[in-house]
C-alpha positions as CSV (number, residue, x, y, z in Angstrom):
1,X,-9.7,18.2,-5.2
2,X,-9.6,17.7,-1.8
3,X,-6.9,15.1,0.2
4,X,-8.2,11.9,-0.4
5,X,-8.8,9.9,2.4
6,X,-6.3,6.7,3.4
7,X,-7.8,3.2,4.8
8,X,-6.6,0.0,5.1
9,X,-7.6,-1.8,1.7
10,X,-10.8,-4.1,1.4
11,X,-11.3,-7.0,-0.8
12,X,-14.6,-5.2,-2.4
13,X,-11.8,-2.3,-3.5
14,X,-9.6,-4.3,-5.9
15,X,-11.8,-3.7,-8.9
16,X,-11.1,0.4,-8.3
17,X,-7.5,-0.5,-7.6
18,X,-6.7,-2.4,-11.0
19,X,-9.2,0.9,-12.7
20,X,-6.5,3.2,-11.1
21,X,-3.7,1.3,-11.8
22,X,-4.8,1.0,-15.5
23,X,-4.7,5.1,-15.6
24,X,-1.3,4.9,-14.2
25,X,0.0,2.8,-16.5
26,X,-1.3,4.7,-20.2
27,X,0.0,7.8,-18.0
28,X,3.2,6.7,-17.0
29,X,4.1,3.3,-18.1
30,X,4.1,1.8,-14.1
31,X,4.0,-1.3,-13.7
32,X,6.2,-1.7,-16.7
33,X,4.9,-4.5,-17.4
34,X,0.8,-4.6,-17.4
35,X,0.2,-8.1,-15.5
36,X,-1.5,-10.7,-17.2
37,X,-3.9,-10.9,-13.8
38,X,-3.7,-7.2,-12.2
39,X,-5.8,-8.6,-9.7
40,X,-3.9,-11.3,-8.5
41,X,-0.9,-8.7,-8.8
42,X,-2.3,-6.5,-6.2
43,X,-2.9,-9.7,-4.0
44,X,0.2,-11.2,-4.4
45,X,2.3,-12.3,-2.2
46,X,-0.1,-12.1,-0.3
47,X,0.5,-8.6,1.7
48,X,0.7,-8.0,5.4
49,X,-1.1,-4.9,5.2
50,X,-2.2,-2.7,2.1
51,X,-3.8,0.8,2.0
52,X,-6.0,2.9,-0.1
53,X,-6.6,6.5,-0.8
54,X,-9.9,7.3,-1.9
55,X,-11.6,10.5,-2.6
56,X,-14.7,11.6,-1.9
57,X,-17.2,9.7,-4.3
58,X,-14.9,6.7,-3.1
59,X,-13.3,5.7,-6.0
60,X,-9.4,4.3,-5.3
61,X,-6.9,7.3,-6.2
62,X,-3.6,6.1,-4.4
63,X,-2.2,2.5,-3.3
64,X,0.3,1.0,-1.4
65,X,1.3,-2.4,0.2
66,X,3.6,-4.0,2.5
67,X,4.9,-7.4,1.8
68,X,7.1,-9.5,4.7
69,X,10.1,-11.1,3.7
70,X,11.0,-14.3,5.2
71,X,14.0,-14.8,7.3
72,X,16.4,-17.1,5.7
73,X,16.5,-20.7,7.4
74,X,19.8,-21.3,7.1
75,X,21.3,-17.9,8.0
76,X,21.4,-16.0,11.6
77,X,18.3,-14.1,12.3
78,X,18.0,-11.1,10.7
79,X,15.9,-8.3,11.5
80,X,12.5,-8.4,10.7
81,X,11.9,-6.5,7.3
82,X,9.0,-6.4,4.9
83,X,8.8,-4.7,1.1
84,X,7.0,-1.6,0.4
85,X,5.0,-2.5,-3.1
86,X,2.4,-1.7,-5.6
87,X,2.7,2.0,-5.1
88,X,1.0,4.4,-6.8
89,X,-1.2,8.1,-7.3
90,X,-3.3,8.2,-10.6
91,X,-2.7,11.7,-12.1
92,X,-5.6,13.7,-11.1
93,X,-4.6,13.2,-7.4
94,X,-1.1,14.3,-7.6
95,X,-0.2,17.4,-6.0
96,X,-1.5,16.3,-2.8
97,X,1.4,14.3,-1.0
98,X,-0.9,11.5,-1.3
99,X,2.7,9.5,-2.2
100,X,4.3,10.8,0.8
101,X,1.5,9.8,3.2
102,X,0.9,6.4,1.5
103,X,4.7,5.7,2.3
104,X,4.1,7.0,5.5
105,X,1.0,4.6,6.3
106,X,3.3,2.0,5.7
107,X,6.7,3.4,7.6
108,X,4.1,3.5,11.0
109,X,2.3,-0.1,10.4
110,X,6.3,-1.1,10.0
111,X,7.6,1.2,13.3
112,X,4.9,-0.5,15.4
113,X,6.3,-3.9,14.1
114,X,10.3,-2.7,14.7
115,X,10.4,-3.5,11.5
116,X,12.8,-2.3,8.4
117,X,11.4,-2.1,5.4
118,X,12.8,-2.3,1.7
119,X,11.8,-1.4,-1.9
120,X,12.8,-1.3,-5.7
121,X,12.6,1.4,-8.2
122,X,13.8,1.1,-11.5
123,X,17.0,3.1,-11.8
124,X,15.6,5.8,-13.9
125,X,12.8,6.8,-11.5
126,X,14.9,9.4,-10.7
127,X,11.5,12.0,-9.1
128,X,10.6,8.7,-7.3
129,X,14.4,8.6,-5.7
130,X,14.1,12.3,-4.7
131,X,10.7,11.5,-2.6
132,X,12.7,8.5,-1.0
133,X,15.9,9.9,0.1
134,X,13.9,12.8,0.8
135,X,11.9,11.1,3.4
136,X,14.7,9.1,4.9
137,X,15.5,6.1,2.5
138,X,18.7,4.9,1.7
139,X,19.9,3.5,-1.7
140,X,21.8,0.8,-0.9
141,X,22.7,-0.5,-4.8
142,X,21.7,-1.4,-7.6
143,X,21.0,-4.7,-9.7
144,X,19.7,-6.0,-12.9
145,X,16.0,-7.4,-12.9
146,X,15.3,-10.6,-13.6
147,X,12.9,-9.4,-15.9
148,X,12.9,-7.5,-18.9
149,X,11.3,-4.1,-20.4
150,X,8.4,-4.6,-23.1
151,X,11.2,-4.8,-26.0
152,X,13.3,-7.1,-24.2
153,X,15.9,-4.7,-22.9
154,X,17.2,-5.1,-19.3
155,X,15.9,-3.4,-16.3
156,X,18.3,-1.9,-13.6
157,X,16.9,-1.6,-10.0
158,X,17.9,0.6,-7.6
159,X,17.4,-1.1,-3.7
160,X,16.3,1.1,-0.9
161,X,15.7,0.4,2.9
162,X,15.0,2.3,5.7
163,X,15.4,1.2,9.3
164,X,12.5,1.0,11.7
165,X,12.2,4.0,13.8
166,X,12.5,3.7,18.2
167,X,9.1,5.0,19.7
168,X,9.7,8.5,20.6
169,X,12.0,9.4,17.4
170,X,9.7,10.9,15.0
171,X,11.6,14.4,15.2
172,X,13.9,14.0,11.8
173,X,17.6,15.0,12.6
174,X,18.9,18.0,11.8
175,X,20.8,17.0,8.8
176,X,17.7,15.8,6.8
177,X,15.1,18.6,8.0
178,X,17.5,21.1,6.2
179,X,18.2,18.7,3.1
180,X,14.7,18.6,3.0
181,X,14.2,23.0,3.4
182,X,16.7,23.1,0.4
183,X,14.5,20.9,-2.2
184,X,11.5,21.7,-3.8
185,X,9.1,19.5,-3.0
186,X,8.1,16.8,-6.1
187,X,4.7,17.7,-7.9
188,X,4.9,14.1,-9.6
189,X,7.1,10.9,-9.7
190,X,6.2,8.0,-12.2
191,X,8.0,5.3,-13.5
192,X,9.9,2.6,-12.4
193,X,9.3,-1.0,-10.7
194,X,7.7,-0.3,-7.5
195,X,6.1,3.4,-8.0
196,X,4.1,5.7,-9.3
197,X,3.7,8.6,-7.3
198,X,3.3,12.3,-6.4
């Protein structure tokens, strides 16, 4: 296959994004919980930006969005940050760092914006984590979700960030360019509450 193409997301693409996401989830289980409205799941909140990879008889292979996150009223500003969500690669595409440059889509449209951005990964996504950290992302803890698995157990979450990159600092530093010459690069990542990716 050849590297899908990535555009910004139209609203005549949601039908191919819930088809995809339905492959993801009989593959891997992600979301872990299929939404009673996957439309309205891939709408909601409503995103600040969301992006599509699509191969070349057009049909939706990869997905990512980006949600804002309100400041809080009542505490001192914060700096701007906004969610990375509803990521993932249906199976066939994998193999093609289609989850690296999904994240990446959205690490730019957040650097133009000086803003950080966070996400959530069920704690046993542990190929997602390695893409993460491997790309810059911090793990900054971990919680329960307010929500359960399908037979009721409890989720854990792991929470990353990363901080918005200064125009002019795309060179990684030296410390993560080798951490990332010493690990094989991840053929496939699934699972967990925010991905599903390669």
């Amino acid at each position: 296959m050849n590297r899908p193409a990535i555009r910004r997301r139209r609203a005549t693409d949601l039908d191919g994004c819930v088809a995809a996401l339905a492959v993801v989830h009989r593959a891997d289980g992600y979301p872990l919980n299929w939404p009673a409205d996957p439309h309205r799941w891939l709408r909601e909140p409503h995103p600040a930006r969301a992006w599509v990879a699509v191969d070349a008889d057009a049909a939706v292979v990869g997905h990512v969005a980006v949600h804002r996150i309100p400041e809080k009223v009542d505490g001192p500003p914060g700096r701007p940050t906004a969610e990375v969500a509803r990521l993932f690669v249906v199976p066939k595409a994998r193999g093609l760092a289609l989850g690296s440059a999904l994240l990446n889509r959205a690490r730019q449209w957040a650097d133009k914006r000086a803003t950080d951005l966070v996400l959530e990964l069920a704690a046993d996504g542990t190929a997602a984590a390695a893409l993460y950290e491997r790309a810059g992302w911090r793990c900054v803890g971990t919680t329960t979700a307010p929500w359960a698995a399908p037979d009721g157990s409890p989720v854990s979450l792991r929470h990353y960030t990363l901080r918005h990159r200064a125009p002019g600092s795309d060179v990684a530093p030296a410390s993560t360019a080798r951490r990332r010459a010493s690990r094989p690069a991840a053929s496939r990542s699934s699972g967990g509450s925010s991905t599903s990716i390669s």
